[in-house]
N, C-alpha and C positions, 0 to 999 in steps of 0.2 A: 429775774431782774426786769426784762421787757414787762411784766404786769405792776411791776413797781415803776416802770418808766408813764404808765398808762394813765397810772392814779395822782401824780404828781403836777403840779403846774407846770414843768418844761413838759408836759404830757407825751403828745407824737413828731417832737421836733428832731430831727438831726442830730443834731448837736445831742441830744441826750443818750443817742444811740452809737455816736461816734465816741462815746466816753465807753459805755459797757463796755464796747469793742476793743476799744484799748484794753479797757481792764482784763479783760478776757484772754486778749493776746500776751500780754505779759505772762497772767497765770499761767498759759499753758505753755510760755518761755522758761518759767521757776518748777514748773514740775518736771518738765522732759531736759531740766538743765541744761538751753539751750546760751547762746550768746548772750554775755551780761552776768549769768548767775552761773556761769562756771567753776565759780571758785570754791574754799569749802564752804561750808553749810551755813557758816553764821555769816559770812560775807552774804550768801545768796539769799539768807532770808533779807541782810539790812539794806540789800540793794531794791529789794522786791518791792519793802515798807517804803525806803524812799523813793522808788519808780511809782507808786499811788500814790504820794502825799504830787508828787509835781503834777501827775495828771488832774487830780481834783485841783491844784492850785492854779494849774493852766487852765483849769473847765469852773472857775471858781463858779462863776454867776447858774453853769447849768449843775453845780455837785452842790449847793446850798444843802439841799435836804439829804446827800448824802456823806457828808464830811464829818456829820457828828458820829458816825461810827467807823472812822477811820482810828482810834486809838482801839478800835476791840480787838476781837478774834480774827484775824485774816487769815488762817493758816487753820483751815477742817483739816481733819485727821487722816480723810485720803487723801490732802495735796503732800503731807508729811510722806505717806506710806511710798506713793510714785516717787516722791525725791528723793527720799531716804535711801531707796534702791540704783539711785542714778548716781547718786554722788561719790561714792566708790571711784566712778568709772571715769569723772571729769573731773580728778585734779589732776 
């Protein structure tokens, strides 16, 4: 992500790096099922989808070039396999 932050017009600003970071921190809040996505699995995926939609909607002007692949794949098969394992344990 940081060499996609690089090549982009919000280039080496802040603000473009304070988004990753969100995005980053969530992810690794829906995998280790931590606070927010404790619940079953299909709450925790559609809290996940809608916790990205508001930070890109919050970060509109720096997520321009990355919003259009907010309807794809958000969920690689390892963040599946870590949560998949956790969810058991937090409902």
């Amino acid at each position: 992500m940081d060499s996609f932050l690089n090549q982009t017009s919000f280039g080496t600003g802040y603000a473009g790096k304070d988004v990753v970071e969100s995005i980053k921190t969530i992810t690794w809040r829906y995998v280790c099922c931590a606070e927010q996505f404790q619940g079953d699995d299909a709450s925790a995926r559609n809290d996940f989808r809608q916790t990205l939609k508001l930070i890109a909607e919050q970060n509109r002007e720096v997520c321009q070039a990355l919003t259009v692949h907010l309807d794809g794949q958000q969920f690689t098969s390892e963040m599946e396999q870590m949560a998949s394992g956790l969810y058991d344990g937090c409902i």
